[in-house]
N, C-alpha and C positions, 0 to 999 in steps of 0.2 A: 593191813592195807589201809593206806590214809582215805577216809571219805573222800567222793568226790566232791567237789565245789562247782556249782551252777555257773556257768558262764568261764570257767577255767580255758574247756576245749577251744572258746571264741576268743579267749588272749592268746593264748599257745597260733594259734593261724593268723592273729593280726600281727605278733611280732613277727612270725616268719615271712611272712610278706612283708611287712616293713622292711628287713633285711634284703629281703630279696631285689625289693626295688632302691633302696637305699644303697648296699652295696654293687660294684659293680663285678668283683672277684670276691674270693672266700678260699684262704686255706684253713684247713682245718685236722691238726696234727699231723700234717704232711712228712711222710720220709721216703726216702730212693734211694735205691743202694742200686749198687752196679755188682757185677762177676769181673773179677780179675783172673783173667789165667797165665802164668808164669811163659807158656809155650802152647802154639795155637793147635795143636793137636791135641792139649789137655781136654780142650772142649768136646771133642769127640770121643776121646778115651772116657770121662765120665759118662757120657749117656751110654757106654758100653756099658757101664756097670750099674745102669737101671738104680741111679741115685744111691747104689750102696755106699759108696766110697766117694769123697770129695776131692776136688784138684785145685778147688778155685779159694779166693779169699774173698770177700765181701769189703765193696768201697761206699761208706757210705756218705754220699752229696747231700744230702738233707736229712735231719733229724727231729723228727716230731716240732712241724715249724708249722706256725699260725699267725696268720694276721687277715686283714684286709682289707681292700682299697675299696674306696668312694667314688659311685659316681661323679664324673666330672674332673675328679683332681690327677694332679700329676704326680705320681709318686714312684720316687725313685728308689732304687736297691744300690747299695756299694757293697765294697768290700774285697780281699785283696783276689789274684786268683786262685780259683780251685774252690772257692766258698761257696760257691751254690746258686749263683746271681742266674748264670746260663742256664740250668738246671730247672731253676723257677720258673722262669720264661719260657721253656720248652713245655712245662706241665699245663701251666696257662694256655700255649697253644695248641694242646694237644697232641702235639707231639711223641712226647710222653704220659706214660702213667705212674702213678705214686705207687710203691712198694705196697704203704699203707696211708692210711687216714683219705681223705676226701677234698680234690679241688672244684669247687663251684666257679663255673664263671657263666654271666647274664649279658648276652650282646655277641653280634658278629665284631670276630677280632681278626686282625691283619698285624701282619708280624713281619719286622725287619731282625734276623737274628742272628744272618751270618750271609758275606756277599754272596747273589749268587744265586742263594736258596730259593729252591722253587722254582728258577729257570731252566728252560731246555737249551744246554749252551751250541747246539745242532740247529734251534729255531732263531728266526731272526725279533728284533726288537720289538715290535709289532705285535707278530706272533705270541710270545712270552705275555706279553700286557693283557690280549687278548683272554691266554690260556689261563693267568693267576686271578684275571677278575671273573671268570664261569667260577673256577673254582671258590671264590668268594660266593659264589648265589646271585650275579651278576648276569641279567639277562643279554642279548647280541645288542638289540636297540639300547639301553642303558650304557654298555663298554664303548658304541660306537658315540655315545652324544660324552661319553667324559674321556675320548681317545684325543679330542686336540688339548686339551687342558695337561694331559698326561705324560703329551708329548711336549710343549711350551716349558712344560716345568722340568722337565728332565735335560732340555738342553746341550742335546750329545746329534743332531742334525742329521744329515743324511744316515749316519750309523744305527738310526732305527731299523732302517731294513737290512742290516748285518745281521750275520750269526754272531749271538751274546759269547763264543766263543772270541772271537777279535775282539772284544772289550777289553778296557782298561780297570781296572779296581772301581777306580773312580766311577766310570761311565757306568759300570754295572749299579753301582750302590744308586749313583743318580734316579736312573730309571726302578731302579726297585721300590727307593722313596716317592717317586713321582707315582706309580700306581698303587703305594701303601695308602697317602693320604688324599688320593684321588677315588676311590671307593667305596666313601663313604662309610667307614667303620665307626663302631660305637666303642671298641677297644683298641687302640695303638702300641704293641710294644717292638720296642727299639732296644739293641741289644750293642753297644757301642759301634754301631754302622756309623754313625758319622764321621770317625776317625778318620777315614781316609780321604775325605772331603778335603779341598781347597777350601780356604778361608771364604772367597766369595759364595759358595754354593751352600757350609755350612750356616754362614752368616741367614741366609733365604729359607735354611730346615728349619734354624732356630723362630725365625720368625713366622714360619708355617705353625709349626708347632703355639709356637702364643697364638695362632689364629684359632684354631685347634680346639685348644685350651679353652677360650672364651665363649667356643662353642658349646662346653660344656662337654666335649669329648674327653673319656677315661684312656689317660698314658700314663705304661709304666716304662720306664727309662731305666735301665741298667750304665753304668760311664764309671771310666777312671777318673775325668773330669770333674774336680768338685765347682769348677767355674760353671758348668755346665750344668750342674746339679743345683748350685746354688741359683743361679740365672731362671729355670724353668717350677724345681721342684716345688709342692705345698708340703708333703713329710716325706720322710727318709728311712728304708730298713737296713740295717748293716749288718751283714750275715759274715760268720768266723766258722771254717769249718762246720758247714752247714747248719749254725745254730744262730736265732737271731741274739747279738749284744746290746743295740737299741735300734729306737723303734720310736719315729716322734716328729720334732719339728725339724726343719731343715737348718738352722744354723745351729741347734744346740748338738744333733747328733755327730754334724760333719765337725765340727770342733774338735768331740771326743772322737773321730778317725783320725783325723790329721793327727794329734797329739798322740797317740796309739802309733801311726803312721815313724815318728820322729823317735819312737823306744825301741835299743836294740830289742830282741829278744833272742836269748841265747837254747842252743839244743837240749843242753844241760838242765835249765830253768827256765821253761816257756814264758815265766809270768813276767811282764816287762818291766825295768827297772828304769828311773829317771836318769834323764841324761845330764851327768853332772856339768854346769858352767864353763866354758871355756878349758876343760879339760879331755874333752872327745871329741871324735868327727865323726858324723854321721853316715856323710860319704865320701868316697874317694871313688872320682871315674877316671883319672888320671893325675898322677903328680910328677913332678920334675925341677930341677934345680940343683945348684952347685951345691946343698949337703953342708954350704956355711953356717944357717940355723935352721931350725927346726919347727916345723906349726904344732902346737902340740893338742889346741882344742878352737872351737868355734860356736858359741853360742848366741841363739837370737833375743832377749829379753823385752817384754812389755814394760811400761811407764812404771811399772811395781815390780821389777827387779824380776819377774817369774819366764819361765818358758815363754818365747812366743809362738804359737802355732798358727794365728789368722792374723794379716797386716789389717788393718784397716785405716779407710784414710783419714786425714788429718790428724792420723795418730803419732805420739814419739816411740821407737821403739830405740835397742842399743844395740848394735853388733860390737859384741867381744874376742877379740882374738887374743890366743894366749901362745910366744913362743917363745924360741930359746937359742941361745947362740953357740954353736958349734964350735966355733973359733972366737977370737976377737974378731969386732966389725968398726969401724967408724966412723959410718952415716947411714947407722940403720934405718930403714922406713918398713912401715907395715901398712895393709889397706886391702884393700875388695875390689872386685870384678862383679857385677850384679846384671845377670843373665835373665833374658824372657824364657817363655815355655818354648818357643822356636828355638834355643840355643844361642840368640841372637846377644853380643853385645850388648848391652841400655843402658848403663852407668859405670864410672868406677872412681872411684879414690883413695886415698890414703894420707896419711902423716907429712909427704912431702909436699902433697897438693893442698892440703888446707894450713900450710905453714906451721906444723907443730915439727919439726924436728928432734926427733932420738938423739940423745945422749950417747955416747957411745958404749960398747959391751963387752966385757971379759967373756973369755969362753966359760961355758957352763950356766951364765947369766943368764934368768927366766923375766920376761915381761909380759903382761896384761895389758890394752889398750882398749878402750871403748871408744864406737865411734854413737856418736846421738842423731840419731834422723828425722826429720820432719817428711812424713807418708804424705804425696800426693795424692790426688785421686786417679791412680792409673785402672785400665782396666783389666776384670775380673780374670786374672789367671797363675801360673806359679812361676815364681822369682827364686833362681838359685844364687846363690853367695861363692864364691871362688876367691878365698883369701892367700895373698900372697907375702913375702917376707924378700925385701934386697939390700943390700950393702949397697948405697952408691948407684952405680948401674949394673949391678951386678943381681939376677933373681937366684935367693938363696932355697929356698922353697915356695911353689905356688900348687894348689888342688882344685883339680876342676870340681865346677858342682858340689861343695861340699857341706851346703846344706841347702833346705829347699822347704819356703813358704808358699802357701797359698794367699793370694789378692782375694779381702772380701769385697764384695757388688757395689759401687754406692747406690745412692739414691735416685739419681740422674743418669741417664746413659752414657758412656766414653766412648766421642768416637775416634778410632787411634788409637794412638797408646798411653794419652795421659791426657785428661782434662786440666786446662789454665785456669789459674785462680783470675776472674775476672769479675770488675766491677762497672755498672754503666749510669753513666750520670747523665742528664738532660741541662743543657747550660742554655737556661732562658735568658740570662742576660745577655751572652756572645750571640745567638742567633735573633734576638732584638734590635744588636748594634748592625749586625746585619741588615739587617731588612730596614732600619732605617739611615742606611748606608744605600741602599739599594734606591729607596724612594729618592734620594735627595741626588744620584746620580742621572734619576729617571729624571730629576725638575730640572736639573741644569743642560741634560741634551734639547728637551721641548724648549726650554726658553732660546737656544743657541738657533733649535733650529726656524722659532718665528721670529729673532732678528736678521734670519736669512733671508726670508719668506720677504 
């Protein structure tokens, strides 16, 4: 047994208090496994057999996962579903318990994790607000001085004194955010609730949120949205079948997801293989076309010829298309459709719109086109490519969506959908000539008018 050391016991309790007050969660080899039973009577049939015999499988959602988050900061989880992001969030709120290892969390937390939750959808709006802030430790004088705030923010009007069963998705998520971050929590987790928000009311969480944030209040954010993620996060964990893959700053990890994101992965061989250049498509959510030629692959490249997985602005990147002609054609053109995250329209071109003109093509003939782009600063969100192939006026092949980047942040905020390149200049000589354009109009009225006078 090693000596002891004088003054050991008093480091051992200052670091743990340092942690204690430094962190604001704590996992610490955390795992949860679930029971699957094949048919709902299995469940019953085992406790017949007083644990002799099994019926169930074991799922397990998290596996010996550790980290944790900092007072203060926002830190976000991705990753795709079924990885454990829910899971986590649940443990945090207590909702759950860990199989094994140990979740610490320091502070009253208020949780958005799924719409709905925690409402009586038989009580009315009111009501609900009332009941989820007692249940925070929320005394009646306290709920009633932050019940106009909670109602101002939530913005769903006489439907507060409705039963939350009449609610709309939206209207519910509204009012559930309007009494998360009306309650004064020292933990916020948010569990992709804002999805179903209107652009305007989300645009007002986000900004609640930086309010939040500055306050020095601890959010963990779960989102598919890496706009969202990149917009609010300070580090990022990325969980793969409940184990985390990284763990760190926010643009380096979502980087390595997107990219991840953009590798098939096959049944066969989980491990993901590089998507060869202009020779695969990523995705197809629809295709159609006369079957004239062929798209054979669609690639996004950086200034350095490599994968592109994050645009950024005032960047070049290349969009490659590679196809092939079915028949002979005689005024083939190739080009893109460049979709928002709305699905909406927002640019398109090709070979006949910027005056490059195709050759024309034997059947079985393969061509490669690159088109080169100057990245504006549009704002933060994801841009899918929808490359098409026509004869003439004739569409030989077009896929929807068939590949899909993410916009990084800039520097400055976009309001809209695209920041102008703008420059502003002060012309002191034009507004000199001015103004002594102005005096010299002013002497010739007074003189006019005292040889009136």
């Amino acid at each position: 047994m090693a000596p002891f050391r004088p003054g050991a016991e008093v480091e051992y309790y200052v670091e743990y208090y340092t942690d204690v007050l430094v962190n604001a969660v704590e996992f610490d080899r955390v795992s949860k496994s679930y029971c699957i039973y094949e048919a709902p009577g299995d469940r019953l049939r085992e406790l017949a057999f007083f644990g002799r015999r099994s019926l169930h499988r074991e799922f397990q959602a998290l596996r010996e996962l550790s980290f944790s988050v900092r007072r203060g900061e926002v830190f976000c989880i991705i990753g795709e579903n079924g990885s454990g992001k829910s899971t986590s969030l649940q443990l945090i709120a207590g909702i759950l318990q860990p199989t094994s290892g140990e979740v610490r969390v320091s502070g009253r937390v208020a949780a958005l994790l799924e719409l709905g939750a925690g409402f009586n959808p038989e009580f009315s709006g009111r009501e609900n607000v009332y009941l989820n802030a007692a249940i925070l430790g929320l005394t009646k004088r306290e709920i009633d001085r932050r019940y106009p705030l909670i109602q101002e923010f939530a913005e769903i009007g006489n439907f507060i004194d409705q039963p939350v069963k009449t609610y709309s998705s939206g209207m519910a998520m509204r009012l559930a955010f309007a009494v998360a971050v009306n309650v004064d929590p020292e933990i916020l987790l948010v569990d992709e609730a804002l999805a179903v928000g209107d652009a305007y009311f989300r645009h007002r969480c986000m900004r609640k949120v930086q309010e939040m944030r500055a306050r020095g209040l601890t959010i963990i954010f779960v989102s598919h949205s890496m706009a969202d993620v990149k917009a609010i996060g300070d580090r990022v964990l990325w969980l793969r079948g409940g184990e985390p893959l990284a763990i760190g700053a926010v643009d380096a990890v979502v980087q390595k997801y997107l990219s991840a994101m953009t590798e098939p992965v096959h049944e066969s061989n989980p491990d993901p293989k590089p998507v060869a250049s202009a020779e695969s498509i990523p995705n197809i959510d629809r295709r159609h076309g006369s079957g004239a030629a062929e798209i054979l692959g669609i690639a996004l490249l950086n200034e350095f010829g490599e994968d592109l997985h994050l645009m950024t602005p005032d960047s070049t990147i290349t969009v490659r298309i590679t196809f092939r002609a079915a028949r002979a054609l005689d005024e083939p053109g190739v080009g893109f459709m460049l979709r928002n995250h709305l699905g909406l329209d927002f640019a398109e071109t090709g070979t006949p719109a910027e005056g490059q003109p195709l050759a024309s093509l034997k059947a079985g003939e393969k061509i490669t086109v690159d088109f080169r782009l100057e990245i504006p600063e549009l704002y933060p969100g994801s841009f899918s490519f929808s490359p098409w192939v026509k004869d003439a006026f004739e569409i030989c092949d077009f896929i929807d969506n068939a590949i899909t980047v993410q916009m990084a942040r800039s520097e400055g905020p976009v309001y809209g959908y695209v920041q102008w390149p703008c420059r502003i200049e002060l012309n002191t000589l034009l507004h000199s000539q001015l103004h002594d354009s102005e005096l010299h109009n002013a002497e010739l009225h007074n003189g006019k008018e005292a040889r009136v006078g």
